[in-house]
Structures are given as C-alpha cells and as structure tokens.
N, C-alpha and C positions, 0 to 999 in steps of 0.2 A: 820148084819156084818158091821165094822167100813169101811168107804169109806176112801180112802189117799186122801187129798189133794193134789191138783197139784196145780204149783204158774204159772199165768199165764204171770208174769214179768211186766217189766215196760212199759209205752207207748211205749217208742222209742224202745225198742226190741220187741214188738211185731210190728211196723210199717217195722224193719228189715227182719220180716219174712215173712210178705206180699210182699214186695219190693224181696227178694230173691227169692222167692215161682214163681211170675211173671216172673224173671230172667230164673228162671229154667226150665216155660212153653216154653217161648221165644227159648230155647238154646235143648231144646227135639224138639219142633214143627221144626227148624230148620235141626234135627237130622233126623226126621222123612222125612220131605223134601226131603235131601241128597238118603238116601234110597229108594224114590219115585222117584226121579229126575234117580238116576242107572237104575231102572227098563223101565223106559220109555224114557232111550236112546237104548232099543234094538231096532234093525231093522224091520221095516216093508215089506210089499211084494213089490216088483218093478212092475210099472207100463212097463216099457220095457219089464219084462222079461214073465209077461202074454201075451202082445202085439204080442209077436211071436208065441204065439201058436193061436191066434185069424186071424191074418192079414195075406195074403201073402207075401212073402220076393220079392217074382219075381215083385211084382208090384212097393215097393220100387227101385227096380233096374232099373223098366223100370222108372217110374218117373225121377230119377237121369238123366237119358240119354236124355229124351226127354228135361228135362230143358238144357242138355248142348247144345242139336241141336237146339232149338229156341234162345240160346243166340249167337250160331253162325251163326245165319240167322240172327237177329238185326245188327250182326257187319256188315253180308255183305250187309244188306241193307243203311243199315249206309255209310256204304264204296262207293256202288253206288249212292247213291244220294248224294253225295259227288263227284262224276267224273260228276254225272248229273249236277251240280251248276260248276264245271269248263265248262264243253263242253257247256253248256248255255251263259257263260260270254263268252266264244270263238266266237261262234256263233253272241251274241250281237256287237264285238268287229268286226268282220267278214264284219254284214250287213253297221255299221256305212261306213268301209271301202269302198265298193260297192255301197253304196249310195252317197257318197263322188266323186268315178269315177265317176258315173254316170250324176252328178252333170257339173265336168267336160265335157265330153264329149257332154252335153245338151248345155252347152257355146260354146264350140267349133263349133258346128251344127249354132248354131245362128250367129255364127261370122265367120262361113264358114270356120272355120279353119280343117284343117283336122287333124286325130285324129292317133298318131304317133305309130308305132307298139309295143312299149316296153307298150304304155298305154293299149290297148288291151291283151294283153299278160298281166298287171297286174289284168284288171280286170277278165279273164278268167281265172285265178289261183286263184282268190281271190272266185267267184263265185263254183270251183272246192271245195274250200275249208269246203266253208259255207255247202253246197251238202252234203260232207263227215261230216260234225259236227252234220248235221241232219240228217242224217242215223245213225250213231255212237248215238245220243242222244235219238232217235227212240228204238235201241237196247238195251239202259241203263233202258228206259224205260218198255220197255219185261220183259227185266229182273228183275227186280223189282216186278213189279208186279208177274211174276215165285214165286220169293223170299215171298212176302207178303202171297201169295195164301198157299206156302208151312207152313209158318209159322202159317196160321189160323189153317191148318189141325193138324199140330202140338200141337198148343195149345187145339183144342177140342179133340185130345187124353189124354192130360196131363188133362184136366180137369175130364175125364170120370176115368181114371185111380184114380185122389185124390176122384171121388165121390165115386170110388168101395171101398179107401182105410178106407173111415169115416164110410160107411157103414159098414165095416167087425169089425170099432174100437166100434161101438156101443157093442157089447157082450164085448168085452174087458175090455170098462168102465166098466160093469155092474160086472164084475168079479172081478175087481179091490175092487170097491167098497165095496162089499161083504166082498173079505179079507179081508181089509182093516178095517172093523166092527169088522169081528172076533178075527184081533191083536189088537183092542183096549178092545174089550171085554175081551181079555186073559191078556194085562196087566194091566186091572180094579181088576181082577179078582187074580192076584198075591200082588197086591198094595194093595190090601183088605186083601189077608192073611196073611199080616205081620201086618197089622194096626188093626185090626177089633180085634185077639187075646188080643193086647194090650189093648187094650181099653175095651173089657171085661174084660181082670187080673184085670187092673185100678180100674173099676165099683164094680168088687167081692172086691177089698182092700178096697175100699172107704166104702163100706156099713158093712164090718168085722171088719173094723179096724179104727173106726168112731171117737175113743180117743186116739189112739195111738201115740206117739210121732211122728214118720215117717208120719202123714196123709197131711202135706205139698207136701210131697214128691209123694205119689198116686195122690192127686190133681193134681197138675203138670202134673202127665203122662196123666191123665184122659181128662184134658183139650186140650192140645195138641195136643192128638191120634183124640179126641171128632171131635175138629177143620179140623186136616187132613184128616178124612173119608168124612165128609162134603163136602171138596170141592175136593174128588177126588171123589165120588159117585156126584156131580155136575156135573163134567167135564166130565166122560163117559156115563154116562148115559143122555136119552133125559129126557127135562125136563115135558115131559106128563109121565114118569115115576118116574122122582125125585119128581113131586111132593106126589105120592103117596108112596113111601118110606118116604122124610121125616113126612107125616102126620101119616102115620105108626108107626113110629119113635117117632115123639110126643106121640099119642096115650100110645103107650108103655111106654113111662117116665113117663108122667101121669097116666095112670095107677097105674104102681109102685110106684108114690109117694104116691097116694091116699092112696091104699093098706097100705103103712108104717103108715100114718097118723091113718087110721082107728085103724090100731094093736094097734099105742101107746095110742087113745082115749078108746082102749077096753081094754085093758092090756099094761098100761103105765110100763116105766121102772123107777127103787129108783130118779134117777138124774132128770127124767122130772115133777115124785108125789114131790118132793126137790124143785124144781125150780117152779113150781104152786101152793106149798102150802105156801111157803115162800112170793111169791108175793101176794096173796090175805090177809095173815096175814099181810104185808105191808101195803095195804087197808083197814085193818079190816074189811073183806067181809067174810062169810062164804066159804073156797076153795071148798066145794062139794055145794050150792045151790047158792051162791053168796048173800045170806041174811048179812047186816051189824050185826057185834059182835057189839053189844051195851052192852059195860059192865066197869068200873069205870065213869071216866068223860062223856065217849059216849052217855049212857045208856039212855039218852031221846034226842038226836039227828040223821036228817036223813042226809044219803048222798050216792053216785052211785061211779060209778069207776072214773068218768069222774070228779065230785063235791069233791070226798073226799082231794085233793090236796087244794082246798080253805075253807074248811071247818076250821073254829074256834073254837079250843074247851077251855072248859073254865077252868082253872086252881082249881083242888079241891082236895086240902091236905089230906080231910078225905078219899078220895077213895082210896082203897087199891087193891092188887092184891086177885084176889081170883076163884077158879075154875065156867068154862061157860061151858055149852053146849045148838049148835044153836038149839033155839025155832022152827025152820022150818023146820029140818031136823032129829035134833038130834045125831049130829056129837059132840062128844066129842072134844073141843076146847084148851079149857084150863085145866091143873088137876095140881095135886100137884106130885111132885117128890120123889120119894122114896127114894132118897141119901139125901137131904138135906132139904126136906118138903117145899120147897118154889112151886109159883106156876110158871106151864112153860106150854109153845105153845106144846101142846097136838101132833100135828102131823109133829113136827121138830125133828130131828135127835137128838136134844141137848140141854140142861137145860143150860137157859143165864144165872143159879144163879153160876151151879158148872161145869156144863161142862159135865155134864152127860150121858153117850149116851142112849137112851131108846126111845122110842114113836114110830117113824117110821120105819118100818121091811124090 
C-alpha cells in the first residue's frame, strides 16, 4: 500500500515546534502545580487540639496560677529589699550620728566640761532610733526570707506540675505525628490520582499515536505529568522507599523499551525496513547481512560502514546498471522494473528511473 508523504518543513519551523512544544511542557507542568499546590493547602490535624485529649487541662490552670503567685512573691521580695537598703542607709546615717555624739561628749570628759541636757537627750533619741532601724531591719529580713522560702516551694511545684505536663505531651506528640503521616499520605495519594492518570493517557497517546500530527502535544503532557509525579512521589514518600519505586520505575521503562525494540527487530514495521534499507543501499552494504554490493565500478573494491565514506571509486563509463543479488546471503538487491525495464534497488518502495511503486510490501 502507497505510504503519504508528510513534509517535515523547514528548519526554522521545525525549531518553532520544539521551542513551542517546551513552552507548552513549561505552561502544563505549571498547570499541574497549581492543581497540586490546592490539594496540599488542605488542613492538617492540630497539634492543640489532640493535646486536650492527651494532657490535663487542670494542670494548665494550676501552672498559670502558680507563675502568677511566684511573680508576686519577686515583686514583694523586690519591694523588701528595697525598704531593707532604705532602713540600712537609715541605720548607716543613724550610727555616723552617735558616733559623732559620742565623739563629743569624749571631749567634753577630757576637758571637764560637762555634757549639757539637750546633748543627751539627742544622743538618747538618736540611739532610740538606730534600736528601732535594727529591729525594723531584723524583721525585713524574716520576712524575706518567709518570701524566698515561699517562693522555692512554689517554684518546685511549678516545676513538678511542667514535668507531669511533658510527660502526658509525650503520647500527644506521638499521636500527632501519626496523623500527621496519615494526611500527608492522603494528600500523596490524591495528588497521584489526578497526576498518575495523566500521565498514563500521555504514555498510551505517545505509543498509539507515534506519527500523529498532535504528538507534540501528548509529549508535553507526558513530560510534565512524567516530572510532577517525580517530585511529588519524592516529597512524600521517604527516600528508602523512593528509592525503590523509582528503580521500579526504571525497570519498567526499560523493560518496555527493550520489549518495543525486540518486536521491531523481530517484526519490524514498512517505515523502519524503509529507513534500514535505504541507509545500507546508501553504503552499498547488504541491508540483511551487511556484505558490500560490489557491482559496477565497486566490484573489486573493499570497504565497512565506517571506511565507505572515504573510499575512492574510480570512474568507469563502461559499467552499467544491471540486476545483483548478495553472494552471502542471497537477498535479491537489484532487479529490473516491470513498468519501465530499467534496473532499480530491489527492496525500495520506488523505481529512481519511473517512480514506480513495487518491491517493498
């Protein structure tokens, strides 16, 4: 049956359709994204709201209370040691005083004077004073320490309270974390069943429709979708399991290309017996054993696939065309044409003399 030619165009439009072809993976993989990116802004489980089923609430409460009573034990210790540094300067200010009388009245003894009632009377109110500062600063100190004493007890209950509370958050975590696998598992597991379909229709288009005008277009999807399963099967899954998917994965494409390969070396199809016999008549090799057609000018010359591009052949008028068949194999090469009797490549589509279609089935 006659095959249509397809014209495959010019350079620059076929570089147009590569250039587009990319554009359009670019602008799907994107597409694809957006659809991924929706999926994995649903919500996850809250850490708080497990929490309450794990932790006591009463303990929280009591925590709160207990920090506010040790912050109002700082203030008042704060506050009295604070009156303790007045009543200490007082005190300080007090003894200079009394030392000062005293001073006095040591002169006065030595110089016989005697030592007048209001000075007495100051130092006796002054002495009164210091008395009362050191009692007063005695008591600041009690208290204080009351305060400090209180505040230890306080804090080893706040701390016994946050140990019970990390204790009970230990299942919490662990529950958390759980779900927390399970919704990334579920939106792995959704993001795959919008993507994975794709990318198998792609894979069936691609291998169905291998000549088809549209195959820019399946390329596209195929590669995009190809790309975004990749790295969403990356991202949730751990990689001691990605690695055994994607070698899986390989496997399987390999596989199936071998498979293809083998079918078309076993049962090739017209385009690829076309395109292999065409090229070794190009080389003047035999297309079934690769033996050189030595036949006009060739006919006592050797050469391989690799040599025949340098090989010289020598120019000889008297050689004519006329039917071969390879000495090695016995593949009928060359024959004569039935429309126009000239001789033609035996296993092409087409007689170079008339345009004849015949030879290849």
């Amino acid at each position: 049956m006659k095959k249509k030619n397809q014209s495959r165009g010019t350079g620059w439009h076929r570089f147009l359709v590569r250039f587009l072809t990319f554009g359009l993976i670019v602008l799907i993989y994107w597409l694809l994204g957006f659809l991924v990116e929706d999926i994995r802004s649903v919500e996850g489980p809250r850490y708080a709201d497990i929490e309450t089923q794990f932790v006591d609430q009463d303990l929280f409460t009591q925590v709160e209370g207990l920090k506010a009573r040790i912050e109002g034990l700082d203030r008042d210790i704060r506050n009295e040691a604070e009156e303790q540094r007045v009543v200490s300067d007082g005190s300080r200010s007090l003894q200079q005083t009394m030392t000062q009388l005293l001073e006095l009245q040591k002169l006065g003894l030595e110089k016989q004077i005697s030592v007048s009632t209001a000075d007495q009377e100051n130092l006796s109110s002054t002495l009164d004073l210091f008395l009362e500062n050191q009692r007063q600063y005695q008591a600041l100190s009690r208290s204080s320490t009351d305060l400090i004493k209180n505040k230890q007890g306080l804090v080893t209950q706040l701390q016994d309270a946050e140990a019970t509370i990390e204790q009970q958050r230990i299942p919490a975590r662990e529950a958390h974390q759980s779900q927390w696998e399970d919704h990334r598992l579920r939106l792995a597991f959704w993001q795959l069943v919008i993507l994975v379909p794709i990318l198998l229709a792609a894979a069936f288009l691609l291998m169905k429709k291998r000549g088809s005008l549209h195959f820019p277009f399946y390329l596209a999807v195929g590669i995009a979708s190809l790309i975004k399963v990749g790295l969403v099967v990356h991202e949730y899954f751990p990689s001691r399991y990605f690695k055994y998917i994607l070698i899986g994965a390989l496997l399987l494409v390999v596989a199936k290309m071998l498979g293809h390969f083998l079918r078309a070396a076993a049962q090739p199809k017209v385009d690829w017996l076309i395109k292999q016999y065409r090229e070794a008549y190009e080389r003047f090799l035999c297309p079934v054993c690769d033996y050189p057609i030595r036949t006009g000018p060739r006919r006592f010359l050797f050469w391989t696939r690799r040599s025949v591009s340098k090989l010289r052949v020598p120019v000889d008028e008297a050689a004519r065309e006329e039917p071969y068949t390879c000495p090695a194999c016995g593949t009928d090469l060359f024959s004569e044409c039935q429309q126009c009797h000239n001789v033609r490549h035996t296993l092409l589509p087409h007689c170079q003399h008339c345009g004849t279609e015949g030879g290849l089935e």
